[in-house]
Every structure is written in C-alpha cells, then in structure tokens.
C-alpha positions as CSV (number, residue, x, y, z in Angstrom):
1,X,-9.8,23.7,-48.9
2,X,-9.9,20.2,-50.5
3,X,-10.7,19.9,-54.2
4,X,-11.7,24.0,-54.3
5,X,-15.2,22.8,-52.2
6,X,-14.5,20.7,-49.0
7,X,-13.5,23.2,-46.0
8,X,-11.5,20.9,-43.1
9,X,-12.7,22.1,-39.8
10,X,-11.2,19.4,-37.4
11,X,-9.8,16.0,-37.1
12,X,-12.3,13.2,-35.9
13,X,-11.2,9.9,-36.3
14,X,-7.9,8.1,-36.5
15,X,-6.6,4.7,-37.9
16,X,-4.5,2.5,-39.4
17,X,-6.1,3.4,-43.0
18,X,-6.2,7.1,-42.4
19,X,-7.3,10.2,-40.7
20,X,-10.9,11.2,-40.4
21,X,-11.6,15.0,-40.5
22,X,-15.0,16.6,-40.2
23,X,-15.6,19.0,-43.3
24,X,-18.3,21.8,-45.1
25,X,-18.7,21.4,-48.3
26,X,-18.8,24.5,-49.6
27,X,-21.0,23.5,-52.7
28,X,-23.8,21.9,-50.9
29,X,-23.6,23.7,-47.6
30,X,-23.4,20.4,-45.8
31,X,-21.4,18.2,-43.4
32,X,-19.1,15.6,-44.5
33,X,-17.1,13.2,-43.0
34,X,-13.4,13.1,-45.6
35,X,-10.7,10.4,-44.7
36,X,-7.2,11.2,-45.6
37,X,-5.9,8.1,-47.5
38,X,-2.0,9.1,-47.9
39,X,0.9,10.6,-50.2
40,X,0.2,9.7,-53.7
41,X,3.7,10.0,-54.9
42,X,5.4,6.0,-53.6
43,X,2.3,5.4,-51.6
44,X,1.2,2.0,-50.8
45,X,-0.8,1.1,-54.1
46,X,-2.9,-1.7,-52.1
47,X,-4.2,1.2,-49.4
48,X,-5.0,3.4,-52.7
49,X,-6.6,0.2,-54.2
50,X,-8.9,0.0,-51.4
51,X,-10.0,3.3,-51.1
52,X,-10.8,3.1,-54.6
53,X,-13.1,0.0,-53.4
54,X,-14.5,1.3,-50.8
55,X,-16.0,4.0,-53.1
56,X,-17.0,2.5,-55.5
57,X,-18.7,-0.7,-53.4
58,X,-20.0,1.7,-50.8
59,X,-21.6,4.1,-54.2
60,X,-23.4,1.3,-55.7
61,X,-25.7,0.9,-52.2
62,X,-28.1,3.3,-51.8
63,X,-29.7,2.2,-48.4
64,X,-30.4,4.2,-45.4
65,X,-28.1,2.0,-43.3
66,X,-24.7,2.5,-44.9
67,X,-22.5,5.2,-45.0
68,X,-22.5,7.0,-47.9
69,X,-19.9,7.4,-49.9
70,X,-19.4,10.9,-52.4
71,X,-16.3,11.1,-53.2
72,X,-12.7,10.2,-54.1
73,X,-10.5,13.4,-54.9
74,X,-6.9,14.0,-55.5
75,X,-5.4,17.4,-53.7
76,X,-1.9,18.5,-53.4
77,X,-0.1,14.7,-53.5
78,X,-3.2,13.6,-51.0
79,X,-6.3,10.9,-51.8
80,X,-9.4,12.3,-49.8
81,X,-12.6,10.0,-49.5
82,X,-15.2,12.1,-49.1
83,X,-18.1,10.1,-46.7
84,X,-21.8,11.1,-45.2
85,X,-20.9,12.4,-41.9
86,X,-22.6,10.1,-39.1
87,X,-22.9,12.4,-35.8
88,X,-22.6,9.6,-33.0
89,X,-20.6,7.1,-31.6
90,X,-19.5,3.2,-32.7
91,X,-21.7,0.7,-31.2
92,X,-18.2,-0.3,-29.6
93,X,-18.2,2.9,-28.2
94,X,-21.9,2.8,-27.3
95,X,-21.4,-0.6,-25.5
96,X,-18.3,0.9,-24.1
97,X,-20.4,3.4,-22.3
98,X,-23.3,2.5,-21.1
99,X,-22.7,-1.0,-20.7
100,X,-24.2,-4.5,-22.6
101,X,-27.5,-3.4,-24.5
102,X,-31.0,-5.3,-24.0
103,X,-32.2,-8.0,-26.5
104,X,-34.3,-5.5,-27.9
105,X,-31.9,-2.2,-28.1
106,X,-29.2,-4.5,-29.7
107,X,-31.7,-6.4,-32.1
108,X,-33.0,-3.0,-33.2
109,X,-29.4,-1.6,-34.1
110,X,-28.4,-4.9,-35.9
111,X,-31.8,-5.4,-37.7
112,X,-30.5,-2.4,-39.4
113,X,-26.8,-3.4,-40.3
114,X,-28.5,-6.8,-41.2
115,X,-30.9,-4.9,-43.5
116,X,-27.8,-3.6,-45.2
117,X,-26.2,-6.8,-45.3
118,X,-28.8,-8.3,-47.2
119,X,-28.8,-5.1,-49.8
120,X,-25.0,-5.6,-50.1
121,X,-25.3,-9.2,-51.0
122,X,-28.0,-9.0,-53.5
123,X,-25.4,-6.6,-54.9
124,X,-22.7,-9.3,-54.6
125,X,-20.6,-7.6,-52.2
126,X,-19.4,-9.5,-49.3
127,X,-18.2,-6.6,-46.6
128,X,-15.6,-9.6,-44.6
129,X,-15.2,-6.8,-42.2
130,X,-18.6,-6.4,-39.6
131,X,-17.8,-5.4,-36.6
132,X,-18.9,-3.2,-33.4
133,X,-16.6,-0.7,-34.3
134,X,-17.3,-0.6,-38.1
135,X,-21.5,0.2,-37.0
136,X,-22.0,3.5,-36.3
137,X,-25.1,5.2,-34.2
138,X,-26.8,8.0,-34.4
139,X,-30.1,9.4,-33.6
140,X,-31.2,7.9,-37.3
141,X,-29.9,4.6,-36.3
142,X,-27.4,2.4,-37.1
143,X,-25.1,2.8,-40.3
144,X,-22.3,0.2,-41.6
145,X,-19.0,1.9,-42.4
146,X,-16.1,0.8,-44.2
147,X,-16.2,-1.3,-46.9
148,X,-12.5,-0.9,-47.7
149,X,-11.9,-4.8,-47.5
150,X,-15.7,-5.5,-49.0
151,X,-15.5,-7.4,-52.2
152,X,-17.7,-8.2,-55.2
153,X,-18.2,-11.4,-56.0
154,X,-16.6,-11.0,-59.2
155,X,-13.4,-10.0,-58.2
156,X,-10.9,-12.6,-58.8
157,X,-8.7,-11.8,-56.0
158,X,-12.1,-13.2,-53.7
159,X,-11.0,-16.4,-54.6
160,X,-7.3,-16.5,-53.1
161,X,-6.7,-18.8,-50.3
162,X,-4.2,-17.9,-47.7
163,X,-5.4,-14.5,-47.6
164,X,-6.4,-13.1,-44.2
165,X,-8.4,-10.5,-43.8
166,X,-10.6,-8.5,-41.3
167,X,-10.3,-8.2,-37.5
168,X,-9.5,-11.5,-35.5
169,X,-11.8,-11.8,-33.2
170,X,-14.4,-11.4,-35.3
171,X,-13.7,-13.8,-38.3
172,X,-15.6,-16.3,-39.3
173,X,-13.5,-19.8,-39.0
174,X,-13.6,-20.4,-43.0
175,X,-11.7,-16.8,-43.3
176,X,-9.6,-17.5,-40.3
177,X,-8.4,-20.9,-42.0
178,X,-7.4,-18.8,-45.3
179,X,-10.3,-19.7,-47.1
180,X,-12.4,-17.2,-49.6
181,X,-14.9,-14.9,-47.2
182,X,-19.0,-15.8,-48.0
183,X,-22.3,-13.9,-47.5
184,X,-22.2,-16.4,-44.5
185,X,-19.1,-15.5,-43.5
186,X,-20.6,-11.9,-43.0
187,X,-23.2,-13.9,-40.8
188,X,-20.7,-15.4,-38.7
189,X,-19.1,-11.8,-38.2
190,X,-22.6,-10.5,-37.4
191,X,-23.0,-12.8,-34.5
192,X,-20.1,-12.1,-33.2
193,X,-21.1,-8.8,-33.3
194,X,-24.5,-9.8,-31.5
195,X,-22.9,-11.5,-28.8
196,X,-20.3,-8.7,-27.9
197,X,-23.6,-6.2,-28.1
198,X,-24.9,-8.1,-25.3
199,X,-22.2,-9.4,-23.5
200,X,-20.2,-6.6,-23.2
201,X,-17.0,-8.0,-24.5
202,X,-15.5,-9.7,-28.0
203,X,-16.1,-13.0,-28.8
204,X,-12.4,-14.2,-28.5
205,X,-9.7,-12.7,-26.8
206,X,-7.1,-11.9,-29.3
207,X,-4.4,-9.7,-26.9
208,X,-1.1,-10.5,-28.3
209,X,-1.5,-13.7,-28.8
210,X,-3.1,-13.9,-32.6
211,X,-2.1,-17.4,-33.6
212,X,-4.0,-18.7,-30.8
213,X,-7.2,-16.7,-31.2
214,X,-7.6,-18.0,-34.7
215,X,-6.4,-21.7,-33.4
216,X,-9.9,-20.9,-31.2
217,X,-12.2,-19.6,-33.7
218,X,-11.6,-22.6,-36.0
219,X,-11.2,-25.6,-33.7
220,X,-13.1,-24.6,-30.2
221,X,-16.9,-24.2,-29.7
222,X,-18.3,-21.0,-30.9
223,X,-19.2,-18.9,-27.7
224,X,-23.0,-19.4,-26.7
225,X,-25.4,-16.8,-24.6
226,X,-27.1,-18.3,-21.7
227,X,-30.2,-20.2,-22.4
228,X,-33.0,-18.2,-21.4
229,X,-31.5,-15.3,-23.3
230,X,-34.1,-13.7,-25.9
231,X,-31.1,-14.2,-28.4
232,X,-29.2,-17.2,-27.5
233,X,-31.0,-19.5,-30.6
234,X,-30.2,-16.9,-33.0
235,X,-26.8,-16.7,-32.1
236,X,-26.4,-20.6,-32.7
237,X,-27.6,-20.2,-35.9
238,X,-25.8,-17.1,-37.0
239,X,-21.9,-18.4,-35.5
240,X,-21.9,-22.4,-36.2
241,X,-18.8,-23.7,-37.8
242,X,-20.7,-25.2,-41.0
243,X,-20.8,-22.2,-43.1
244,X,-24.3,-23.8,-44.9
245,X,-25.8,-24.3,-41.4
246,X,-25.6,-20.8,-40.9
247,X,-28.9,-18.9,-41.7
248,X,-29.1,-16.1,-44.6
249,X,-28.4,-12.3,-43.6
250,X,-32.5,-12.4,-44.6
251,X,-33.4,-14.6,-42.2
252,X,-31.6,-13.0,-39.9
253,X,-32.7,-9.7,-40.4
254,X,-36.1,-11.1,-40.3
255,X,-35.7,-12.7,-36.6
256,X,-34.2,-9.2,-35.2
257,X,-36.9,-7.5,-36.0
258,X,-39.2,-9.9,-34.1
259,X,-36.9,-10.0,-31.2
260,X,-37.0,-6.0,-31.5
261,X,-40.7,-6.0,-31.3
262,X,-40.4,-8.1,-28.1
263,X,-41.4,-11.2,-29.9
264,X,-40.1,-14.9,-29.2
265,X,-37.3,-16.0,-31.6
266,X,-37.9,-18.2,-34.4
267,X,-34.4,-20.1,-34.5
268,X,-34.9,-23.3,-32.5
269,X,-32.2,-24.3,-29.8
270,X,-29.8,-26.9,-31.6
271,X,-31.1,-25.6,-34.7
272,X,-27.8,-25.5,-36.0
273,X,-24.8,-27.2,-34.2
274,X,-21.2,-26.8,-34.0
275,X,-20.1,-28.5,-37.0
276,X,-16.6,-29.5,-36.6
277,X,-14.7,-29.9,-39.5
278,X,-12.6,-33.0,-41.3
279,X,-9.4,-34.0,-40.0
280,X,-6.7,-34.0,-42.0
281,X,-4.7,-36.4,-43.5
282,X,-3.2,-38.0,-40.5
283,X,-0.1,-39.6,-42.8
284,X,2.8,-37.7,-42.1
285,X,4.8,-36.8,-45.1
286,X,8.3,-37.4,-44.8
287,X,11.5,-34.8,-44.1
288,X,14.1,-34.4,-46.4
289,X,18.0,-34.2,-44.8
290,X,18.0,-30.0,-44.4
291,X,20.0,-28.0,-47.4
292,X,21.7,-26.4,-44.9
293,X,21.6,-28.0,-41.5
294,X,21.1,-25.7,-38.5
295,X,22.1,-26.6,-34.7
296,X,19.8,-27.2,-32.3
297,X,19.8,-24.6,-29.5
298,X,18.6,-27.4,-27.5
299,X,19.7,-31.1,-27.3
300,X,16.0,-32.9,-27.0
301,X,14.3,-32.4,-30.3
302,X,9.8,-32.2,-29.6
303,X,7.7,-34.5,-29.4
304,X,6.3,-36.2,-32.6
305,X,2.6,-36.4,-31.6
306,X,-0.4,-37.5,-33.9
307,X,-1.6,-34.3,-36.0
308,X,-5.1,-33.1,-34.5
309,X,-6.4,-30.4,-36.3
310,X,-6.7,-28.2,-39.6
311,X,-3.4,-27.4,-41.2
312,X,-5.5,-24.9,-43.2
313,X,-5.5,-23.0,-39.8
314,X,-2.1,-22.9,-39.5
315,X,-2.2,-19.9,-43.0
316,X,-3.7,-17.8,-40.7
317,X,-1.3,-17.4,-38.5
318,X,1.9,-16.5,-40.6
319,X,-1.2,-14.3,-42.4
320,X,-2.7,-12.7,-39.6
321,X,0.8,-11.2,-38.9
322,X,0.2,-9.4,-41.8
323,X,-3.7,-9.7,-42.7
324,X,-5.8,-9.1,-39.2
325,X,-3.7,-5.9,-38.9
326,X,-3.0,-5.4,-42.5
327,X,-6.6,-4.0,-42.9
328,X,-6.9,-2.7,-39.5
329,X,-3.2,-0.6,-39.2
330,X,-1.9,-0.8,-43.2
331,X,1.1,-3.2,-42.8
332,X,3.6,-3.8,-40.2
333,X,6.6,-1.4,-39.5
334,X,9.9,-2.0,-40.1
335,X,12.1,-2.6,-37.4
336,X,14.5,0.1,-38.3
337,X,18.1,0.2,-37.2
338,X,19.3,1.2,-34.2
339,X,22.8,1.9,-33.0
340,X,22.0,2.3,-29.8
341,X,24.3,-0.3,-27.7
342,X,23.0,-4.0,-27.1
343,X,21.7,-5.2,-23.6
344,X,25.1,-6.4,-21.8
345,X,25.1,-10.4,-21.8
346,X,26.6,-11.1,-18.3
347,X,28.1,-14.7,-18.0
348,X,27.4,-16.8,-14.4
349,X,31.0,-15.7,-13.3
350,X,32.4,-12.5,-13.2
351,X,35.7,-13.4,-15.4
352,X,35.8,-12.9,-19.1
353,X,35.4,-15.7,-21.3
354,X,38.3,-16.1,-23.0
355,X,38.9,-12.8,-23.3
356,X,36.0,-12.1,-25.6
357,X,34.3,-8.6,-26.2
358,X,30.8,-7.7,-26.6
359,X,29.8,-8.0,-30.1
360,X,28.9,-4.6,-31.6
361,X,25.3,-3.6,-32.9
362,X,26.2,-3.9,-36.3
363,X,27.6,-7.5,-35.5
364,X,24.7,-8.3,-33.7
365,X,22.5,-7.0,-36.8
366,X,24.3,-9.7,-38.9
367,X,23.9,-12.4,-36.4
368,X,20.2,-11.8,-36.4
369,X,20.0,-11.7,-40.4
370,X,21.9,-15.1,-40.6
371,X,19.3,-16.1,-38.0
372,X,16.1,-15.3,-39.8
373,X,18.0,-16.4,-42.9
374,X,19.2,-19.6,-42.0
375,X,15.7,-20.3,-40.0
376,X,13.6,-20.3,-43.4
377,X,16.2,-22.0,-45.5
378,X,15.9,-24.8,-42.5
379,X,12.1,-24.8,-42.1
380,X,10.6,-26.5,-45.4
381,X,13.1,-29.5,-45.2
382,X,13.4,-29.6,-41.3
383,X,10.6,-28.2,-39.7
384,X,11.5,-29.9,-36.0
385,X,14.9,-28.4,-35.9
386,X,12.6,-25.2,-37.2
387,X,10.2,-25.5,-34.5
388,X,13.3,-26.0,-32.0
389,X,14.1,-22.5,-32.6
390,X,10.8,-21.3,-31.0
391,X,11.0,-20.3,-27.2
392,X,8.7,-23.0,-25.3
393,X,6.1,-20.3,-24.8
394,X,5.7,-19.7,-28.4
395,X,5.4,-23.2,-28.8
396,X,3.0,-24.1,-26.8
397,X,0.9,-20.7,-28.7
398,X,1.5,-21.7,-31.7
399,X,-0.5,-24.8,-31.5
400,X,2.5,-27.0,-30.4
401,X,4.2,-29.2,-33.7
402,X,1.0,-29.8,-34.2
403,X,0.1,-26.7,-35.2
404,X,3.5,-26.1,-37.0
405,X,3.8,-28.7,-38.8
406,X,0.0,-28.3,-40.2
407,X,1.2,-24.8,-42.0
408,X,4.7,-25.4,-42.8
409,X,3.7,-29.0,-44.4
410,X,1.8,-27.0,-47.0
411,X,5.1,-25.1,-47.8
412,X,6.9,-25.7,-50.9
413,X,9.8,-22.6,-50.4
414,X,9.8,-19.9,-48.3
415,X,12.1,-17.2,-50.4
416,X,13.4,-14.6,-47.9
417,X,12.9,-11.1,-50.1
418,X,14.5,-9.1,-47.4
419,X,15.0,-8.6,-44.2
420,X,15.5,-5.3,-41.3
421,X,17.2,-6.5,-38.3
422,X,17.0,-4.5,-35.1
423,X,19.6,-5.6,-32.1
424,X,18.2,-2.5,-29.9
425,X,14.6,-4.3,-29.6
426,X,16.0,-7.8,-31.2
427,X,13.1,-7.9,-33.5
428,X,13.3,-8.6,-37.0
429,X,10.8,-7.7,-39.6
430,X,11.2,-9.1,-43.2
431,X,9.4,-10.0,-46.6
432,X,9.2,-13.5,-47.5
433,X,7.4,-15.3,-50.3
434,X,5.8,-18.9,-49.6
435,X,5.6,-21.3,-52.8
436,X,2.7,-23.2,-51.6
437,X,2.5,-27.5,-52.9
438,X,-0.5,-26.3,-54.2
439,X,0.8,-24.1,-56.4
440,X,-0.3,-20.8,-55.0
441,X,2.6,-18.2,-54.2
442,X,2.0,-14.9,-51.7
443,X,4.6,-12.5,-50.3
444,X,4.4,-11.4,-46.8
445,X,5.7,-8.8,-44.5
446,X,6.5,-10.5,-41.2
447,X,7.8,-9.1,-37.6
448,X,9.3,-11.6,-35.1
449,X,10.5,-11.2,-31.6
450,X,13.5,-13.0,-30.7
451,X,15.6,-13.6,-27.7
452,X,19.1,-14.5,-26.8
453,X,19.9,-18.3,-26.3
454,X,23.6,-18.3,-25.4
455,X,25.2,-17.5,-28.6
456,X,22.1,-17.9,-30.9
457,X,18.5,-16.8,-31.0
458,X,15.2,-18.0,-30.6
459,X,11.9,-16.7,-31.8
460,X,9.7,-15.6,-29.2
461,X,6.4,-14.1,-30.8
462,X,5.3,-12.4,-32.9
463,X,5.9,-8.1,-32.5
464,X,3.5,-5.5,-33.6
C-alpha cells in the first residue's frame, strides 16, 4: 500500500525514468497508473526535479487528451507519481501491430495530441518530447504522456544552449543544434510523428550512430511523403528547417481534422520549403602549440578541408551522449571496474618482444585514464592531433574535421571532473565540464569506446 490509499497490483511499464505499476486507489475506488521515480536518500536530484515537473505541468492541463496527473507522494525512501491509467497501447505500439495507419486513422489520433498541444502552449508549456511512444491509445482516443522534459516558458533553464534533450530521431533541428526548444519545435516533433504513423518507421535512423542522426536532422532534407499522399503538404509545413515557416500547433490541428473528415488539405505543396540555414564563419581560427603535446598514433595528420556546415551541430553530439538518452534512460552508466584479465595482444611473430609481459588490468586501467586525460588536455589547443585519435570509422561519423572542428572550435576548456576506466570492455566513461568562448559552462557524463592502436588507444564511438 502506497501513501495508506494506492494498492499495487502489477508492474506495467518499464524505463529509463522509472517503473510503471497498475494500482487501486483505495479512496476513490478507481484505477491508476503510479510510476516509481527512485530512492530518495542520494538519488539523482535532476530525475526528482522532473518528476516534480511533470506534475506540476501535466496538473495545470485539464484537457481530455493528456494524461492526468494526481499525484506525487513520498513512501518508505520511494517518489511515486501517481497518473490516470490509459488502458491501451502507444501509437508505436499500435503502428507496430497492425501496420502504417490511413490518412484518416492517423489524422484522427494526432488531431487529438495536436489539440493538446495547442492547450499546452496557451499555457506556456513547451512538451520538447512528442513522440509515437509518448501518445497513448485507447478506446477514448489518443492521450499525450510524459511531460517530464516539458517546460514553461518561464523557466530560466529553457533558455540554455547546448542542452540536448528529447529522443533523436524526433528532434527538431533547432533542439538538435543545442538551441532553446519552441512551440514550433513541438511542431517539428509532431511531424515526425505524422510521418512514422504513416510510414511505418522513424523519421531518421538513429541505431548507434547518434552523432550522425543529428548531423541529418540539421543539415539533410527533412523526409517528405509521396505526393499524392492526403498528408504529404501538411507534413512540409509541419517539419521544414525554418522554425517560423513552420505552421502553429492550431493550424495544424485545424488541417487534421479536415484530413480526418476525408477533406482535401489546406497546406499548399512548397508551402514551406527546406530552409537551409547560414554557414558559418568560414575563417578558421588559429591553433595554439598544445600544453602538452600528444603523439600521433598515425604519421599523416587529416585533411584540412573548407568548414561546410553548422558548428552549432557539432553540441549535440558530445550532448546527445548524455541528453537524447539522458531523458530517455536517466544518465549513462559507469563503466565499472573489472579485474577480469585483458584480451591477449598477440605480436606478428611468435617470439616475445624483448621480453616484455602483458600489462596487468590495473596497468591497463591507468593507460586508459592517461588516455582520456591527455586526449582533452590535447583537444582545445590541438584539435587535429585530437581528431587523430579517432578510429577512421568514427571519423568519417562524426562529420569528418569538419564536423570536429565545428564543436571543439567553440570550446574554451574541457576540465576532466573524473573518470572510470574499464580494460575488460576498454570503455571509459567520465565527467567533464566544457568552458564554452561564449561564456556558457555545462558538465557532462560521457562514455567512449576505445580500441588498441599498438601501444596507445584510439576512440572508436561512442558506448551506451
């Protein structure tokens, strides 16, 4: 029994934020849906912060087509939120099952979320987080869940650049540069949502390649339906990159319902077109000699090529490490250590090099901590002898120098906070804070895959 009134019955949901358990309140005699937030004692005080939000945002709407929200209670060292309880399935799930919905089935369901979009921004609340799974059906319709990353528009921390947040593939390419989510960025993430409704499938394909997803959500054509599609014009008007070419969560409401009713769209074809944005300053700013020089675990140093595209882009990927999974699995684990014994490194010829033994774990541990150490001590005053320590794969995913360069030029100081090395998986995970040029400052918890390169490492990807 939870707070002396809500009886669990059985678990039925599970995520990064929490677990979902269906409920009685004994009070009211009804069902409830009550998410398990976590440990109060030493819990994470940003997951508690945003329970706290969700209540309160998701409390102030009182519309038919958002969860409800009735409660935040404390019970032996646990946070419960205590929801409406939806009996159905996500629209991911729905789509999942039976297969891309109809113009019409899809325009009814997101006519509804839209309606509640427009109620939330009246209020001032941008949700940043639309998305199939966060709309759930039932026989009542559709319902928006989660507003655990949702902001007012009068909290100050809505205004901090270099903040990523919400789920890749479904960001709009404003939020995926690290820019402050809009009421249009919830339009962006609504088309998205349209087009996987009807397609069947996401708009991008993250996999585990995030750095490149949100390279293509801010530099490639937004994805388009085919043109006889009864919601191809809407879709051009709802995911352009101009943020004010977008239409209002209103008018788009407005057109689902016509396309629900079987009418003709009202959005025109080319009504709004992929905007591409500036280029950046093309004027490369000069490299300082490194502090603390680092060899090169290859002779040839890259390619200096012309920059091409927004170094804004470039915050969302050392953020989306953090941010696009952040939100969706509450922070990345530590890699923790392992004395378990380290892959054998076998030399061409079957005589030992000068008589040398295999380094131990703990040895290997400290190899990789110099690594990661002497990595960001090298990467604000030499990023090509930086970028030299990235496998050719990750490379070429992270956008090339190009693509490097555009994030790390913006990089004052990156101050290593601390760092977990692990020579079983040779992963590394560690807290860093990044004094930005601009005079911003953010800490983040990163997790990099390396590999062996003779007697050094290289970084190749990012681990989950």
């Amino acid at each position: 029994m939870i707070a002396g009134r809500y009886r669990l019955e059985r678990e039925i949901g599970r995520g990064g934020s929490g677990t979902v358990h269906l409920a009685v309140d004994e009070v009211l005699g009804r069902q409830v849906a009550i998410k398990r937030i976590g440990m109060i004692p030493g819990s994470d005080d940003v997951e508690r912060e945003r329970a706290e939000r969700e209540a309160r945002l998701a409390a102030a709407l009182n519309h038919p087509h958002v969860v409800s929200v009735f409660d935040l209670v404390d019970e032996a060292d646990v946070r419960w939120l205590v929801m409406e309880y939806v009996d159905g399935e996500t629209l991911s799930e729905r789509v999942r099952r039976t297969g891309p919905l109809d113009a019409a089935g899809a325009a009814t369901l997101l006519g509804q979320t839209a309606d509640a979009l427009v109620e939330a921004h009246a209020n001032g609340i941008v949700h940043r987080d639309v998305k199939p799974s966060n709309i759930l059906i039932s026989d009542g319709g559709a319902k928006l869940n989660d507003f655990g990353i949702a902001r007012s528009e009068n909290d100050a921390s809505l205004t901090q650049t270099g903040l990523v947040t919400g789920s890749p593939a479904y960001l709009a390419p404003e939020v995926a540069s690290g820019s402050s989510a809009t009421p249009a960025s919830d339009v962006w993430s609504l088309g998205a949502t349209l087009y996987h409704s009807v397609t069947g499938r996401a708009p991008y394909d993250v996999g585990d390649n995030l750095i490149g997803a949100l390279y293509k959500i801010v530099h490639e054509d937004p994805p388009r339906l085919p043109e006889d599609h009864a919601m191809a014009s809407l879709l051009a008007v709802m995911m352009t990159h101009d943020a004010d070419q977008r239409w209002s969560m209103q008018q788009v409401r407005d057109d689902l319902a016509r396309i629900s009713r079987g009418e003709r769209s009202t959005a025109a074809a080319g009504t709004a077109a992929p905007a591409r944005r500036p280029a950046p300053d093309r004027e490369r700013t000069g490299v300082l000699p490194p502090v603390q020089p680092a060899p090169l675990p290859r002779a040839a140093r890259p390619r200096r090529r012309q920059w091409g595209w927004i170094a804004a882009a470039a915050v969302a990927a050392i953020a989306a490490v953090v941010a696009a999974y952040v939100w969706a699995g509450r922070g990345t684990p530590e890699a923790a250590p392992d004395d378990s014994p380290v892959p054998s490194q076998t030399a061409a010829t079957d005589e030992p090099s000068d008589g040398a033994s295999e380094p131990t774990p703990e040895e290997v541990r400290q190899q990789m901590d110099e690594f990661i150490t002497s990595y960001l001590a090298t990467v604000t005053t030499d990023p090509e002898a930086a970028f030299a320590r990235l496998t050719p794969e990750f490379q070429a995913s992270s956008g090339d120098y190009e693509g490097y360069i555009g994030w790390w030029s913006k990089v004052r100081s990156a101050q290593l906070q601390s760092v977990e090395s692990n020579p079983a998986d040779e992963t590394v995970a560690y807290t860093v804070t990044y004094q930005m040029k601009s005079g911003a400052e953010s800490t983040q918890r990163v997790r990099l895959q390396l590999t062996r390169d003779g007697d050094d490492f290289l970084i190749a990807g990012e681990s989950s």
